[in-house]
VMD Tcl script that draws the C-alpha trace (Angstrom):
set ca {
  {-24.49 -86.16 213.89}
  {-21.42 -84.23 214.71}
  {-20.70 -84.47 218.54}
  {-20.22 -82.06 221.13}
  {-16.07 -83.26 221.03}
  {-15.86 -82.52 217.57}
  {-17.41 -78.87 218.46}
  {-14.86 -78.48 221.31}
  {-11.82 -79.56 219.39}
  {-12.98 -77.45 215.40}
  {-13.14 -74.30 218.21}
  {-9.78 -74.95 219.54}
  {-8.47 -75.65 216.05}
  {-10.32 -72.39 214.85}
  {-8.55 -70.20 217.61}
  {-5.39 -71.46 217.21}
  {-5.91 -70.45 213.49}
  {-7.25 -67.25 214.26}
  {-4.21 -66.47 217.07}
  {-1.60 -67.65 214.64}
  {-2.56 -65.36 212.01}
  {-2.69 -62.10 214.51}
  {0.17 -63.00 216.02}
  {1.96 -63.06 212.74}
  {3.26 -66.27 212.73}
  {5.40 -65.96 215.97}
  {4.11 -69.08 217.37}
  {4.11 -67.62 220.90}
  {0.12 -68.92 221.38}
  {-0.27 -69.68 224.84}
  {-2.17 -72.43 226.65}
  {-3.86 -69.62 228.07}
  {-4.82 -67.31 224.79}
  {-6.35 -70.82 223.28}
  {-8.65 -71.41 226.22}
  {-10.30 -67.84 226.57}
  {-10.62 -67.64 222.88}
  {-12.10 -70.96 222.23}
  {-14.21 -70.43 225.62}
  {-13.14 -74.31 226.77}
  {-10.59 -75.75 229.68}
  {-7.42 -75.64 228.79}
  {-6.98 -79.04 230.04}
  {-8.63 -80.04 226.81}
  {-5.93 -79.14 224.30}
  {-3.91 -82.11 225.92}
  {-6.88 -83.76 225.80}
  {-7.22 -84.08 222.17}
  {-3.96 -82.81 221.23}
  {-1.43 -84.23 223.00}
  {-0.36 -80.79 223.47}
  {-0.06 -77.18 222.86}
  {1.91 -77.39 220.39}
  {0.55 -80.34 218.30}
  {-2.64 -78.09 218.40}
  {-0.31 -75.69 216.74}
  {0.61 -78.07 214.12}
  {-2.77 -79.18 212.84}
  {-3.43 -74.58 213.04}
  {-0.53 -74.39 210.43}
  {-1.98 -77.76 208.26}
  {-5.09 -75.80 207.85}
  {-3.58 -72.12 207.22}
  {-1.52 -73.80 204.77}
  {-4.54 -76.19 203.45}
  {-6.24 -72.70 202.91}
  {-3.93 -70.71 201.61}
  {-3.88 -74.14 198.49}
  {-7.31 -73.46 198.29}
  {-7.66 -70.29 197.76}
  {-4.60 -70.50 195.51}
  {-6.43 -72.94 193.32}
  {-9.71 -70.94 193.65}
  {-8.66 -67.80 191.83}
  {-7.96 -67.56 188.46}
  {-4.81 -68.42 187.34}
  {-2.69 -65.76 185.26}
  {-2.40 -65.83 181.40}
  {1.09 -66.98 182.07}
  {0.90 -70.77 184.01}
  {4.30 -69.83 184.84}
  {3.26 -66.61 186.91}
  {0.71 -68.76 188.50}
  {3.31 -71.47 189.15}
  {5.69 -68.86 190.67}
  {2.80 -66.93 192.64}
  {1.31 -70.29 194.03}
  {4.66 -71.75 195.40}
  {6.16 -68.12 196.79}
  {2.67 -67.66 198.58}
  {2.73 -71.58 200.51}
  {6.75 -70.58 200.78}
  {6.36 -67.31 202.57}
  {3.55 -69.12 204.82}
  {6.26 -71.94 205.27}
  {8.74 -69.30 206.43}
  {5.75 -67.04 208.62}
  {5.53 -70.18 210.75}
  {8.87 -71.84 210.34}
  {8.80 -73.27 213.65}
  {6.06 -75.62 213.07}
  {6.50 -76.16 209.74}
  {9.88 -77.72 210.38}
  {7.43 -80.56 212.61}
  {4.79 -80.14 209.60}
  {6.88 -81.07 206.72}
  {7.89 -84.76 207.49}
  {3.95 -85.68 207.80}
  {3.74 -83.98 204.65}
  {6.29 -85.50 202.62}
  {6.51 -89.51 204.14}
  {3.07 -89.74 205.08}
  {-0.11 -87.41 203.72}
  {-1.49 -87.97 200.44}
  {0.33 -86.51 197.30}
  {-2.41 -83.89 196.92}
  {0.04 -80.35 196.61}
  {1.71 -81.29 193.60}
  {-1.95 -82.19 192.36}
  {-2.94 -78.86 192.04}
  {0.34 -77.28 190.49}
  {-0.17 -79.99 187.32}
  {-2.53 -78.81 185.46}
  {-0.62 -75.16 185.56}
  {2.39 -77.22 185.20}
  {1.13 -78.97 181.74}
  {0.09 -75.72 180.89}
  {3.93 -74.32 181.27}
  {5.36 -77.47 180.23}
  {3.81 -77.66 176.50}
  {4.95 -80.30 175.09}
  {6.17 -82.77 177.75}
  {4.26 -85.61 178.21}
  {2.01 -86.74 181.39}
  {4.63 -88.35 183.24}
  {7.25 -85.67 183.34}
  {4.17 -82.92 183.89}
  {3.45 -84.63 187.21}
  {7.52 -85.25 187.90}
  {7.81 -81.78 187.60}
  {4.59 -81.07 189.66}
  {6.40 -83.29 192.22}
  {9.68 -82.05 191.91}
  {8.22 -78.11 192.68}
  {6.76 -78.83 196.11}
  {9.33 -81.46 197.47}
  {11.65 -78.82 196.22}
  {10.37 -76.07 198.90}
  {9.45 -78.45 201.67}
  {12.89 -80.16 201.89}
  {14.09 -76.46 201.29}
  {12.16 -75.23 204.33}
  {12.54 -78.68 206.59}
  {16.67 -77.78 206.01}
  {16.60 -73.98 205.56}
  {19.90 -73.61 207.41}
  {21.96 -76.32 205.90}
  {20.19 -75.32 202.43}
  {21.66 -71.54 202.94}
  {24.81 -72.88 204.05}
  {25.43 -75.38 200.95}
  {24.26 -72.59 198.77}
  {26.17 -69.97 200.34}
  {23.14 -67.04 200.83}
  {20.39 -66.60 203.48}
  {17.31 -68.07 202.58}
  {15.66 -65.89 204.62}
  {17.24 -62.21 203.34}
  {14.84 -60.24 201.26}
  {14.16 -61.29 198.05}
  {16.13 -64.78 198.16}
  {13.00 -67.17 198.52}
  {11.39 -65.37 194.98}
  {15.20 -66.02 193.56}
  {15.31 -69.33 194.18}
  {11.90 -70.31 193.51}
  {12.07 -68.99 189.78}
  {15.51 -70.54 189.34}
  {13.78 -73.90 190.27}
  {10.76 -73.16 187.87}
  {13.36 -71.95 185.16}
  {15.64 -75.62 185.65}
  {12.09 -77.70 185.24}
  {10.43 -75.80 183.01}
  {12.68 -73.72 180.65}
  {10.85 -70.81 178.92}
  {10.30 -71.63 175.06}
}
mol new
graphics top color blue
foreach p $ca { graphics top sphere $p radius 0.5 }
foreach p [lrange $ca 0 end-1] q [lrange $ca 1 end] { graphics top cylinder $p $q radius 0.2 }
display resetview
């Protein structure tokens, strides 16, 4: 039976969702703006959070957890390429919206949660991939995410070394496709 702490912390969880997404990803959420949304003490986001801003954190886990599932919900294109591209510019541009945490996200992601990202690029990955064999399917499966979370953990020192903004218009789709073209070359 799910307690009345669980409750209390899934509603502060749920408004910190909820404020991120109105806000547009500006990761200005106040103490304040959590409490009278979630209708609890503020004093309870330290409580089971640590703090505002690891509240924040596990908000952007689950945007980004949903916007993977609803990703792998629809249907992917004809072209596992297109579906490929769409999938990784959609988590990217969500990477970029809330830059700020995902910068604190990423490491968790990459050294520590279960490989479960690349998971759901494989099978449009074998799809693309024709006639490589399992092994290099999920290498490349791999290769596609770590790609765009190291890219977004370093986004500066990536635009420097590359010599472009990462962040202009346009530039994220660029470099995405380039990285789909280099692992998967069209047949």
């Amino acid at each position: 039976m799910k307690d009345m702490a669980d409750d209390k912390k899934e509603l502060l969880i749920k408004s910190a969702v909820e404020l991120l997404k109105e806000q547009a990803g500006s990761c200005n959420v106040t103490t304040r703006e959590l409490a009278a949304r979630s209708g609890v003490n503020s004093a309870l986001i330290n409580y089971y959070f640590g703090s505002k801003d690891s509240l924040l954190k596990v908000a952007v886990n689950r945007i980004l957890e949903e916007a993977g599932e609803t990703l792998d919900s629809g249907s992917p294109s004809a072209d596992p390429r297109d579906f490929l591209f769409e999938f990784i510019l959609k988590m990217g541009r969500l990477m970029l919206q809330y830059e700020a945490y995902t910068r604190i996200v990423i490491p968790n992601l990459i050294l520590k949660d279960p490989i479960e990202l690349p998971q759901r690029l494989l099978p449009a990955v074998r799809a693309a991939a024709g006639g490589h064999d399992e092994t290099a399917c999920r290498m490349i499966s791999y290769q596609l995410v770590t790609f765009l979370q190291v890219l977004f953990y370093r986004m500066d020192d990536v635009s420097g070394y590359l010599g472009f903004d990462l962040r202009a218009a346009g530039t994220i789709e660029q470099v995405i496709r380039s990285e789909i073209n280099l692992l998967i070359p069209e047949a």
